[in-house]
N, C-alpha and C positions, 0 to 999 in steps of 0.2 A: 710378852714380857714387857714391863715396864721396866724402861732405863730412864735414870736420873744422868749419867756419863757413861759414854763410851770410850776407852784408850787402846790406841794400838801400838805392839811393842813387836821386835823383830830386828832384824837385819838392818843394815844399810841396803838400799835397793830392794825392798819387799815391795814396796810401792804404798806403805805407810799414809804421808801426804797425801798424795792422789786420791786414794782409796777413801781416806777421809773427807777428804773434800768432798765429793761425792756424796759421801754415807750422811755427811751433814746438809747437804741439799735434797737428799729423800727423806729423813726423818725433823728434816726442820730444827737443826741445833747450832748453834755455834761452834765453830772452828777453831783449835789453836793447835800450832806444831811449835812442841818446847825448843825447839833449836832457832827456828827463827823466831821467837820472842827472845831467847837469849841476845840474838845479834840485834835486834830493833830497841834495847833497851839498852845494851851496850856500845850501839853503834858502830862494830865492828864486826868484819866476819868470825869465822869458828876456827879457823887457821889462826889467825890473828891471835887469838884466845890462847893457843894453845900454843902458839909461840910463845909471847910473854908472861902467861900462867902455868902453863906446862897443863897435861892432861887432869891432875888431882885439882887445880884452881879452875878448869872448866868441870867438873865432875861436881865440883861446889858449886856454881854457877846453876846446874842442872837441875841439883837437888835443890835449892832453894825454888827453882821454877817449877817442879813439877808438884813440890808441896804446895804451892801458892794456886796452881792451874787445878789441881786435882781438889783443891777446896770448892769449887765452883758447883754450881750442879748446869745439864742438860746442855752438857759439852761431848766434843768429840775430839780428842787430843793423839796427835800423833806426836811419841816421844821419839828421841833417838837411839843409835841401836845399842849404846852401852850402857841405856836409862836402868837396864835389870842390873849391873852390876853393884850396884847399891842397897842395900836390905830397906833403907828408909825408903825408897822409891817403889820398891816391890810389894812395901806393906802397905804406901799412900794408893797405888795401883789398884791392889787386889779389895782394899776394905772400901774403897769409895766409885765405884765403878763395875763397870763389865768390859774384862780384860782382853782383846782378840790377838793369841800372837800371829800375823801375816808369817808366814814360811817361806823360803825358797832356798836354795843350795849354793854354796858360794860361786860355784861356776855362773849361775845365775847373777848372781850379785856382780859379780865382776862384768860382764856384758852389760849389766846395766849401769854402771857407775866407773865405766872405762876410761871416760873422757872428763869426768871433775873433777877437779882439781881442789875441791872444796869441801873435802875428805880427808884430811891430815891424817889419819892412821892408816890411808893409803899410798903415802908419798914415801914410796920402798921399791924396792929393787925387783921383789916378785909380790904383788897386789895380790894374786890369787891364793898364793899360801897364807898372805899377813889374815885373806879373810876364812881360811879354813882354820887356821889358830884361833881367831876371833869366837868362829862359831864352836868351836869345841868349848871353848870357855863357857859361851852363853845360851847354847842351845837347852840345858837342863835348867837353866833362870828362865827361859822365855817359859818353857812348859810349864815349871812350878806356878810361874805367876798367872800363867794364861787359864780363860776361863772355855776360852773355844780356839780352837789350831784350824787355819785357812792356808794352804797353801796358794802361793801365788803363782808357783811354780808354769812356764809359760800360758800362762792365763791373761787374760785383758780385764782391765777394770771392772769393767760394766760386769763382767761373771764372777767376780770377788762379791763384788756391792751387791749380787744380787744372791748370793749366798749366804751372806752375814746377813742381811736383811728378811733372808729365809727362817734362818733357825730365831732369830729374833722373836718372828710372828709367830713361829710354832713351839714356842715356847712357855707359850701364856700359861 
């Protein structure tokens, strides 16, 4: 299969980033995660943002970056986990790219995103329900958009990447 972009959508803690990073060092692409472009052009973290914009002025923030990223070709972009919530994003996702959503369970997510503090829709009282509400909301957006479902579910990178990169090549 020839890709001109590849975008990964999912959860917080699917391992989105990583995964990419990677998947952009075996296919030879460029790199970009919309969330830390957002804060490298605004020069502030994501908390920050959403202190003083609240969640709908970071959601604008998003959408303007992911339509801008997603014009690119022979990228590999990892968005963040409420990128599906937006219809403009799920149409710029699906029509310009090959959409992967990484999977795992909030229990999972929660283990791996215990200790950051650089998650503002985690900074609650019980993190583990804020992310099973979360996924209820967007687990039918990941699959609508997504072109192939990976779980990441206790998995290590290196067998993500070498997954995705499976059906890629058998896909011709």
């Amino acid at each position: 299969m020839q890709i001109k972009n590849l975008f990964l959508i999912g959860p917080m803690g699917a391992g989105k980033t990583t995964v990419g990073r990677q998947l952009s060092e075996h296919l030879r692409m460029d790199f970009c995660d919309s969330d830390h472009e957002i804060q490298r052009r605004t020069g502030v973290d994501i908390p920050t943002i959403f202190e003083f914009e609240g969640e709908e002025g970071f959601r604008n923030r998003e959408q303007s970056m992911i339509d801008e990223l997603t014009s690119r070709e022979g990228i590999i972009l990892a968005t963040g986990g409420g990128a599906v919530l937006r219809e403009a994003n799920r149409q710029n996702l699906s029509s310009r790219g090959f959409v992967v959503y990484l999977h795992c369970t909030p229990e999972q997510q929660s283990e791996r995103t215990f200790r950051d503090r650089n998650r503002p829709l985690l900074q609650t009282e019980n993190p583990l329900e804020k992310l099973r509400s979360l996924m209820d909301v967007r687990e039918p957006l990941y699959r609508q958009t997504a072109d192939l479902v990976v779980s990441t579910e206790g998995r290590n990178t290196q067998s993500v990447v070498r997954e995705i990169l499976k059906h890629i090549e058998t896909s011709d």
